[in-house]
N, C-alpha and C positions, 0 to 999 in steps of 0.2 A: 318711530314714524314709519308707516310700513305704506308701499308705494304698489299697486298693482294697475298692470298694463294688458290687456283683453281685446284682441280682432274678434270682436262678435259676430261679423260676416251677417249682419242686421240686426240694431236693437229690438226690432219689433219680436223678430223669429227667436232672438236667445232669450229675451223675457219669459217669453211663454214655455222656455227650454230649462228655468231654472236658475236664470240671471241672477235675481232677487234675493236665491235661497243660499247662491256661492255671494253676495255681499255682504248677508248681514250674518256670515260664518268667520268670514275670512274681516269685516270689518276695518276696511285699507282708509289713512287717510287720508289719500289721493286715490282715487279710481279713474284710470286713462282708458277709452274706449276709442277702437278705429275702428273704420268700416263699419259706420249706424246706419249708412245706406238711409236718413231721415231727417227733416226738419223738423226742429224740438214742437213744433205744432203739430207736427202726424202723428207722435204717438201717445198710447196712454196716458194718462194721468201720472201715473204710479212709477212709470219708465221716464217719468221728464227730470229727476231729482235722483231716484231708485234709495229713496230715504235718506237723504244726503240734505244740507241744508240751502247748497249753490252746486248748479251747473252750468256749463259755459260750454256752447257747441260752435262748432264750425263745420258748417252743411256744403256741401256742391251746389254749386246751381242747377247742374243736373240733377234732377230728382230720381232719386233710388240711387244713388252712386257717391263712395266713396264718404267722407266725412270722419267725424272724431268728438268728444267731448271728454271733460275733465269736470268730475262730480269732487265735492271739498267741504268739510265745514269750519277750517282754519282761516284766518283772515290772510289775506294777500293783497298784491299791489294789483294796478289795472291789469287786465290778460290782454291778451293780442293773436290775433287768428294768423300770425306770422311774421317776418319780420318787413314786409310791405312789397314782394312781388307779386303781382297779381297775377299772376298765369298757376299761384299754386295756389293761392289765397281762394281763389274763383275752384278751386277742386273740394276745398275745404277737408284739407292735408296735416293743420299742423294748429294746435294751442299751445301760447307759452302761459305758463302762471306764476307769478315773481312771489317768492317767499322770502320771510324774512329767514330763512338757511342757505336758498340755491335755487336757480330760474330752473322751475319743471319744463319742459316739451315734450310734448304728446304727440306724435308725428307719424301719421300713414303715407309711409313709403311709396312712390310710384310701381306698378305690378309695368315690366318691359316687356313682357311675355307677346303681347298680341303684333307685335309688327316692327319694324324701321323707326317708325314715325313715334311710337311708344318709347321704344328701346332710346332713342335719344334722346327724350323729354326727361328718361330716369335718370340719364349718364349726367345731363345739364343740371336737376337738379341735387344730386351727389354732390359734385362739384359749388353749388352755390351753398348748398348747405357746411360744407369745410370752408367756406369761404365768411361765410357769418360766424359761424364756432370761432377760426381762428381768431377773429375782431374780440369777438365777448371775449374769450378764452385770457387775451393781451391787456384786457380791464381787467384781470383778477376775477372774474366772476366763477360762480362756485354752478354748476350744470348737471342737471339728472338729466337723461335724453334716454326717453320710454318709448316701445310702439312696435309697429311692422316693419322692420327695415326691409323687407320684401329680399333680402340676403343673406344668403348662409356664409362665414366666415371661412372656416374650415373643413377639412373632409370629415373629420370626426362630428360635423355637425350636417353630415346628409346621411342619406339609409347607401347612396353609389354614387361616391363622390367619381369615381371614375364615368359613367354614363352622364351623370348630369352636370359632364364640367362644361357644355356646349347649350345649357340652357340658361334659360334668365331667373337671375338671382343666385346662380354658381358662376358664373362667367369670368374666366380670370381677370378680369377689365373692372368686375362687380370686387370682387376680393381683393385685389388691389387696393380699392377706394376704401374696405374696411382697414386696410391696416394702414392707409395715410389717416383716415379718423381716430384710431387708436392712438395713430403716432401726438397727435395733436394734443395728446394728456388726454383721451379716455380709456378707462378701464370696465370690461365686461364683467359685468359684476356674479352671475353664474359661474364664468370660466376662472373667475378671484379663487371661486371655494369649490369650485369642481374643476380643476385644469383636465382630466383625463377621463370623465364619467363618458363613455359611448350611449347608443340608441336613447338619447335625449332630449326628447326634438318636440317643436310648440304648433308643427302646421302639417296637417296629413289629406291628399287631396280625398276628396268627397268622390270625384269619379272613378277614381280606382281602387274605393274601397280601402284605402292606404292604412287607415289606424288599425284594422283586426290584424295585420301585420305588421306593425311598428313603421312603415317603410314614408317615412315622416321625412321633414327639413328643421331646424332650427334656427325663424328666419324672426323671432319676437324679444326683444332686449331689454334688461335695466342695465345702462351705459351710464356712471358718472366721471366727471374730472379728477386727476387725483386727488386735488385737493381736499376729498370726502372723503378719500380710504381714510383715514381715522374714524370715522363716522359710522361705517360700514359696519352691519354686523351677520347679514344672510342675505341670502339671495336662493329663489327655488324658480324652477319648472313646474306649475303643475299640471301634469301630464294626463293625472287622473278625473280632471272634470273634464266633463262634455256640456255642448250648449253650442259648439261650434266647430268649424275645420281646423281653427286653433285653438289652443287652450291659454288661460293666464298664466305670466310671470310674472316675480315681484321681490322686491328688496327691502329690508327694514333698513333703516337708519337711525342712530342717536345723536342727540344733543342736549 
């Protein structure tokens, strides 16, 4: 079962960039998308499924902003655009999709970059979200946790980790909160079978020109509970599609 996760940074704009041509290659089957920046009514026909037989979106109320959907043709249990706070649900942040192996979530991280009033929104929701894991985690549930965590882990996982340890999404307050979620029983499932691979990074900004020099973050996850490491059998970056300022990752699993 192969699982890929993609910040399109707009479905409309990656469709037309060759969305289409990396699904039915790569043929994942779960496809988690964050950042469609669209209500499944705004766009094309062809973009509301992308050949899939179910989609399941969670839109912003703000239009053009933020958002996620989870395309599938496996049967699952009802989805849920969260687990019922609405301050994040209203962003349309986060799908879960109950399988009969392990609850998928599909989760566009809060970006803390713009201010105070951002930057706390992201730190609150960090904290509620290790605060739901733990809960599931204590029922035995089995958790793939896909998306933008808008955080890089380690320095091995920025282009200078030394300059950008005073930005958002390096911030040691941010990296902290990645290793109490580790601690929680999840496992990174790229650093599983790549613990030491450098310059491997899923998100390069657009205004600095960042990817003709690699000078990238590695801020896009397949994260499961341990209880899957049996299950596990790869996990990649791919680094080399374009279509957006990040690229997909993705994990296979068996059963």
């Amino acid at each position: 079962m192969k699982i890929v996760s993609w910040n399109v940074n707009g479905i409309r704009a990656c469709y037309k960039k060759g969305l289409m041509e990396f699904v039915t290659r790569e043929q994942p089957d779960f496809l988690c998308l964050q950042e469609t920046k669209a209500h499944m009514e705004q766009v094309e026909e062809g973009a509301r499924l992308l050949g899939y037989k179910n989609s399941f979106w969670s839109s912003a109320v703000r239009k053009g902003y933020s958002g996620v959907a989870t395309f599938y043709n496996n049967e699952v249990g009802e989805l849920m655009r969260g687990w019922g706070q609405a301050e994040y649900d209203s962003e349309g942040r986060i799908v879960i999709t109950p399988t009969k192996e392990f609850d998928l979530y599909n989760i566009y991280f809060p970006n803390g970059g713009s201010g105070d009033v951002r930057h706390n929104f992201k730190q609150q929701f960090l904290q509620d979200l290790n605060k739901h894991l733990e809960g599931e985690i204590k029922k035995g549930k089995k958790i793939v946790l896909v998306g933008d965590y808008n955080v890089a882990h380690r320095e091995i996982d920025v282009y200078d980790p030394l300059r950008l340890s005073a930005e958002s999404g390096f911030l040691p307050e941010e990296r902290a909160w990645f290793d109490s979620f580790l601690a929680l029983g999840f496992v990174d499932t790229f650093r599983h079978f790549h613990p030491d691979d450098k310059d491997r990074y899923t998100w390069w900004s657009y205004r600095e020109l960042a990817r003709i020099s690699n000078r990238g973050w590695r801020i896009d996850y397949v994260c499961i509970t341990e209880n899957l490491l049996p299950n596990l059998k790869s996990a990649q970056v791919h680094d080399d599609v374009e279509g957006s300022d990040h690229c997909p990752v993705s994990a296979v699993l068996e059963f």
